[in-house]
Structure formats: C-alpha cells, structure tokens
N, C-alpha and C positions, 0 to 999 in steps of 0.2 A: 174436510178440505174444501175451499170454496175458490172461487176465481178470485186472482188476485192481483191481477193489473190488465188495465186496455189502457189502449194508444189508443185516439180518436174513437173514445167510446161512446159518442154520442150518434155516431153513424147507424141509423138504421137498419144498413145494409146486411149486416153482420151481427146483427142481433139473435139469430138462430145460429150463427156459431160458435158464438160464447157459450150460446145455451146446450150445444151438444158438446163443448170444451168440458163443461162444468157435468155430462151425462157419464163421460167417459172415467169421470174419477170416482161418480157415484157408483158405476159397473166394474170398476177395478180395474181398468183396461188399460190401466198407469197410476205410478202416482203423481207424473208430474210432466208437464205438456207446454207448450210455446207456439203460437201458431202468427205466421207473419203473411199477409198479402200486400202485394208492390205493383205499383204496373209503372214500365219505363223506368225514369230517375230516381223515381219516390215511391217510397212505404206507406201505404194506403192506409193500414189497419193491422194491428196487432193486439194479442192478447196471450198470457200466461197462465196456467194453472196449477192447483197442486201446491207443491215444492218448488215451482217452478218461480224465477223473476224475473227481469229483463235482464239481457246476459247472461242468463246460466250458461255451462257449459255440457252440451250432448255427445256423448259416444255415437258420432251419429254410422258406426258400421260401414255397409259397402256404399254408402253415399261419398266414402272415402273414391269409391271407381270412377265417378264422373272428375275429378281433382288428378287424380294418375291418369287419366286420360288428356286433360288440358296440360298436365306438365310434358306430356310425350310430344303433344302437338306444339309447343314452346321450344321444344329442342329440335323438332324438325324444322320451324321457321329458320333455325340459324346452320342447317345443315347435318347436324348429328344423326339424325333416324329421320327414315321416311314409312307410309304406310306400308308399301307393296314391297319394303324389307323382308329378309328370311331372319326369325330369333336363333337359328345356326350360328350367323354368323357374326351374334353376339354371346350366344351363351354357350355351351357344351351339352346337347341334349345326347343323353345316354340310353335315351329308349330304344328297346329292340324294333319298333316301328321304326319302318322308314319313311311312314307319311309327315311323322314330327318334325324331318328336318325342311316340309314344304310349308311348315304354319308362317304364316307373315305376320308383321303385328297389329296390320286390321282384321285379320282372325281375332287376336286374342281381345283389342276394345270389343270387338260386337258378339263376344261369347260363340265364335263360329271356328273355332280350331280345333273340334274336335276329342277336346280334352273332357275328362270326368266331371262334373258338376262341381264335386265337394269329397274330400276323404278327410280323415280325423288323423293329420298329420303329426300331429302335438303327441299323440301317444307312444308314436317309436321313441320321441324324444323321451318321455318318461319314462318307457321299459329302460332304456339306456342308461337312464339317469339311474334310476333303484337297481342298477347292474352294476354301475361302475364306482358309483358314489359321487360319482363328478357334476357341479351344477352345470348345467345344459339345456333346461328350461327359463326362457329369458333372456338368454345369451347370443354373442356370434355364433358361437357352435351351434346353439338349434336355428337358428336362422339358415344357417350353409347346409345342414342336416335335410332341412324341410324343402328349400329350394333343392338338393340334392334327389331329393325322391319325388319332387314334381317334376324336373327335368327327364325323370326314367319311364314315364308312364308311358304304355300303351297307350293310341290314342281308341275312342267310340266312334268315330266317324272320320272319315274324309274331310282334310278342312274344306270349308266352302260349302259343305255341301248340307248343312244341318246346324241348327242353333242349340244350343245349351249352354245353360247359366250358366259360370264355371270361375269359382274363384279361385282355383289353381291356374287358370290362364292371366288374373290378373295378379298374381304372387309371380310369376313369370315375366311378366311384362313391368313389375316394379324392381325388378333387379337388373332387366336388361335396362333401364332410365337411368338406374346406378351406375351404372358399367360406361354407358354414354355420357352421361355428365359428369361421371369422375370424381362422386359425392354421395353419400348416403341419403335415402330419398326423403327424408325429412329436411337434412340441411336443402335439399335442392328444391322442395316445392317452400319453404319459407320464403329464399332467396330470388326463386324466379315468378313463383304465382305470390301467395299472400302477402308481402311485403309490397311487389307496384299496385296491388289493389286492398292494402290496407285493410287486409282481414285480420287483426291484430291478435283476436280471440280464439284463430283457427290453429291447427298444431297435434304433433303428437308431441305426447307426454305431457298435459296439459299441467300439474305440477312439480314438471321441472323448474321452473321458474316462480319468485314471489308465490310461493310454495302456501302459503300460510291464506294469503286472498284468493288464490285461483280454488283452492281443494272448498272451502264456504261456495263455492258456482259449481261446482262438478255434480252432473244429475247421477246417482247411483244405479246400477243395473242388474243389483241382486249379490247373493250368492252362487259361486264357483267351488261345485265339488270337486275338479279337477288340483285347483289352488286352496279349498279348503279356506275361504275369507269372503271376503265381501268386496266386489267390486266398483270401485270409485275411483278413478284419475287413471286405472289401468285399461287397455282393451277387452272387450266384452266376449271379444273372437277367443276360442281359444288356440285357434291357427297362429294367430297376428301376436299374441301374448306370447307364445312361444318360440318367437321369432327375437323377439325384445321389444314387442311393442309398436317397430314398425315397419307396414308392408302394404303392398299395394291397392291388396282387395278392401284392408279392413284399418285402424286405428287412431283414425285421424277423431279431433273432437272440436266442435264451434257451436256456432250461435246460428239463431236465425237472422239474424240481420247481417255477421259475415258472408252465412249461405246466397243473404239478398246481393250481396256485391258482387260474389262471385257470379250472379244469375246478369247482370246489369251489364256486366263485363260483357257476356256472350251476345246480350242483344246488342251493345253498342260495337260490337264485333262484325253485328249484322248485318249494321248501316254503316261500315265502314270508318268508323269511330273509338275503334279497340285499343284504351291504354296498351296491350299487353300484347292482345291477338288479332292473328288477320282475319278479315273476311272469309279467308279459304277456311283455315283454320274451324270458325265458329262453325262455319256451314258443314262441315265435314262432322261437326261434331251434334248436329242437329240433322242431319238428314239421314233418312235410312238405310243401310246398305244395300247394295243389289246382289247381293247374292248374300245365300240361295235365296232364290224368289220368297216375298213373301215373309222376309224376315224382316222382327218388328224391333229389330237392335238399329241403332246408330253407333259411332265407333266412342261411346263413351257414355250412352243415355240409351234408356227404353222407351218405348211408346207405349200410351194407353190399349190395353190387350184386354178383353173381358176374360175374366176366369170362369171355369165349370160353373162355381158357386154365386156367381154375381157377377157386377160392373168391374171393370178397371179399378185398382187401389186410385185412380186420379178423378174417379166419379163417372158415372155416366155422361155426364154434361160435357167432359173435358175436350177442347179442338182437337178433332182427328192429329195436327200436327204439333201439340203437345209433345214435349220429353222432358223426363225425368227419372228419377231412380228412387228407390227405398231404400231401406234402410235395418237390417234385422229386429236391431235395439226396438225399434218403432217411429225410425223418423224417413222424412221424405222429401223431396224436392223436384218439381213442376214449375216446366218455363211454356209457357204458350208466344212463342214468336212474332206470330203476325199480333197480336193485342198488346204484346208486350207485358201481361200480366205474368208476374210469379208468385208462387203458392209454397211456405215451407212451413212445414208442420214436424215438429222435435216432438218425440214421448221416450218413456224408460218400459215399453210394455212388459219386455222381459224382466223386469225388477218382482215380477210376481210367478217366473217363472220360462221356461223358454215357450212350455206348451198354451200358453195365455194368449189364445187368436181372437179376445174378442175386439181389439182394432184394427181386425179384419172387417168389423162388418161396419163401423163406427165411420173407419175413414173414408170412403169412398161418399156418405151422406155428408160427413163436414167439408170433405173439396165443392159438392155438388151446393151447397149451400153459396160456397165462396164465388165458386162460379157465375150463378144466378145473380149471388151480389153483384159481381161487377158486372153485368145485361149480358151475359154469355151463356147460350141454351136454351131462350126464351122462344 
C-alpha cells in the first residue's frame, strides 16, 4: 500500500508527512490513514493513505466527546442545561454514594466527576442475553441496561477534586442531552450541530442511509470477538455498540474535512463570528477548568500533557494552548487557537488489533512535523 492522494502536494512543507504517512503503513500501524491540516477558513494540506481516500469514513471513537460536548453547550445557549447543573436533577442516580448526587455537568465534560474510568458494561448485557434468550445487545434495552448501571456506581473521588478519563461520565452526560432536548442524541446533534455546519459525512450509523455508497468509504476496524464478525459501519466501542450504536462517549463516524468544519466553527466562535456558537460557549470549550488545580481537561477537549513514555500525542512542538482529543480507533483532532491552525489525523490502528500501540510513537513525530510546517516550534 502506498500513498494515495495529496491535496496541494506540491507543498514542501509537508513533505516529511507524507513520508511518515506512507512509514506508518509500512510498520502496520494501520492500514489506512487521512491526515488534513487547516489554519483559519481554509485547508492547507492534506493527504491519505492506505485504503484510505478523500472522504472516507472513520469510526473516529471518543472524538465523538468533543461533539457531545458542543451539543450540551448548544442547548444551554437556548436555556435547557447549564454547566454548574446537578445530573440529579435530570437523571435518576441510584448510587449508594451520595457524592453522585453533587456531580454537575462540568464535572462530567472535563472527566472530573469522580466516576471510574471505564468498565465492560456490554457484558451484563450478554450474560443476560445468553440467560434470557432475549435480543438485548444492540437495543433500547441494553442501552437503559447500561445507562442503568452507570447511574449506580460508586464514585473514586470527590467531584472537583481529581481528574479521570471516564467514558461513563460521558454515557451519562449523553442521555441527560436526550432528556433535555426531547430527542435521541443522534437525531439531536444532526439537527443542531452538523446540519448548520454542513458536516454532511458526520453521523452515527454511517450506512443507514444510501447504504450501498456510504459502506465502499467506511474504514474497517478489525474483528470483534464479542460480536464474532468484522467491524465496518458499526461502532468499534463495544460500550457504544451495545447501546445500539449511539452514545455519548463513543460512535459517531466522519471525515477529515467535516472534523475541519467542526474545528473552523469553534475558532470563528472565537472571534465572535459563530454560525452556531457563542463566544462564551467556544471559550468554555477551549479553556481549562479551574479546578482541581492543575487539570489539563477543558469541558469537552484535552490539552497537550506529555506521557511517561514521550511527548504529547499532539507533538512536542504543540502551543501550550492547543486542544484536542483522540480517538481509540486511532484518530485525533488538534485546534491550536491563537494560530488558528487545525491538525486532524484518521487511522483504523485497531484494525490490527486493540494491543497495536505502535501509533503511539508514530503520531506525536507526524503533528511535530506538521507543526514545523506551518513555522510553529521553530
């Protein structure tokens, strides 16, 4: 597999990231990759790999969180939810904790509510199912199942007072958006996000529709010994899959160039020029939380954090006020504000497997590259 399309390939700039685009397929690190950089209006420079073409469609995972998060901030513009809310007094928490009933739902955007990380929610639903004989995987029923047993949990911490990743806070926070807008949260980010900003390609259930076109773009992301088949056009989660497909944390599928509008939106959000969103809104969604001190969450994006093992997933080079999120599947998304450069990079890494980290080491040299291209780190 070789590279097999640039936008403006004649640019120099990016001449070293094609050439690690084209490293990552020789190391297996995917088989199939899409990488877009944009500063402001316009799309700078892109390129695909692999399996990959212009418009594929990526399982792009919890890059689905930053999207449930601008749908939350869209409904509070118009009064429905606000941040310093209690999820009490929308949803029915059952947990023998009684700190649960003080999470707010800027707890839950900035991973600070306290809640467990991650648990293999999907599986009660299967003992259940191979008990009852009833289908429950896939369904409303495991969906109410799953939300039912994320509303019960004990919390690990005091909210406020500690960060962890936690994609049971954002399963929680995509039901309370339901609950608010009166809509299942697919109909409702179609209708309120992608639709005014013409993300045409973005979506769960990506062959629901013109079934026959869309399934030839869906990048595949392996086999699922849980489901026993091969995943394409389904969620890659197997939280979000057993939900039916769609939930907050996880199942949403686009393109790089929907992701660039969505990113375009936020800076012109910034400068007070927001088809969609306000200024408050964008800024809320780009700047850090204050509490706990030292947390490197905003209420719907992370910041560049260096890991044990190396730099930031967004590079060494990345502007301290960078945000963005990843993506399990292997995709990512990086808005740098004050340059107004965005950075979105799609792969299938799991397609080889869930334990396949080696676009760990991969991606943080192709941002650093992109970076540099555009005189950023110099």
């Amino acid at each position: 597999m070789t590279l097999t399309h640039l936008n403006n390939s004649g640019d120099p700039r990016f001449r070293d990231a094609a050439d690690l685009l084209e490293e990552g397929l020789r190391a297996d690190a995917y088989t199939a990759a899409a990488l877009l950089v944009g500063r402001g209006e316009d799309i700078i420079w892109e390129a695909t790999a692999g399996f990959a073409r212009p418009g594929s469609l990526f399982d792009i995972a919890s890059v689905t969180k930053p999207l449930t998060a601008a749908l939350f901030f869209l409904l509070c513009q118009e009064g429905s939810l606000a941040p310093d809310g209690h999820i009490s007094t929308i949803l029915p928490f059952t947990s023998p904790d009684p700190r649960a009933r003080e999470i707010q739902f800027i707890h839950l955007l900035s991973h600070t509510s306290g809640l467990p990380a991650w648990l293999p929610l999907y599986k009660k639903v299967l003992e259940e199912e191979r008990e009852t004989g009833a289908k429950l995987y896939g369904t409303s029923e495991g969906y109410d199942m799953i939300l039912a047993d994320a509303l019960s949990l004990p919390l690990e911490s005091d909210p406020a007072s500690a960060w962890e990743y936690s994609d049971l806070g954002y399963m929680i926070l995509g039901r309370a958006i339901e609950a608010a807008g009166f809509k299942s949260l697919d109909r409702l980010l179609k209708k309120r996000l992608l639709q005014p900003l013409c993300m045409r390609d973005t979506g769960y259930f990506p062959c629901a529709s013109e079934c026959e076109e869309n399934a030839r773009r869906v990048i595949p992301t392996g086999w699922s010994e849980e489901r026993q088949r091969e995943k394409a056009g389904e969620a890659d989660d197997e939280n979000a899959a057993a939900m039916g497909g769609v939930a907050g944390h996880a199942g949403v599928f686009s393109t790089t160039s929907d992701l660039f509008l969505f990113a375009r939106e936020l800076l012109r959000a910034l400068r007070g020029e927001g088809r969609v969103f306000t200024r408050a809104s964008a800024a809320a969604m780009t700047t850090r939380v204050p509490a706990p001190p030292g947390c490197p969450r905003t209420a719907g994006f992370d910041t560049p954090t260096a890991g044990k093992d190396g730099p930031s997933q967004a590079g060494a080079l990345a502007p301290k006020d960078t945000v963005g999120h990843l993506g399990y599947t292997g995709c990512s998304l990086w808005i740098d504000p004050a340059s107004e450069i965005t950075v979105v990079f799609l792969t299938n890494r799991v397609v080889y497997g869930s334990g396949n980290l080696k676009l760990s080491k991969l991606r943080p040299r192709i941002h650093d590259v992109v970076w540099k291209g555009m005189g950023l780190g110099l």
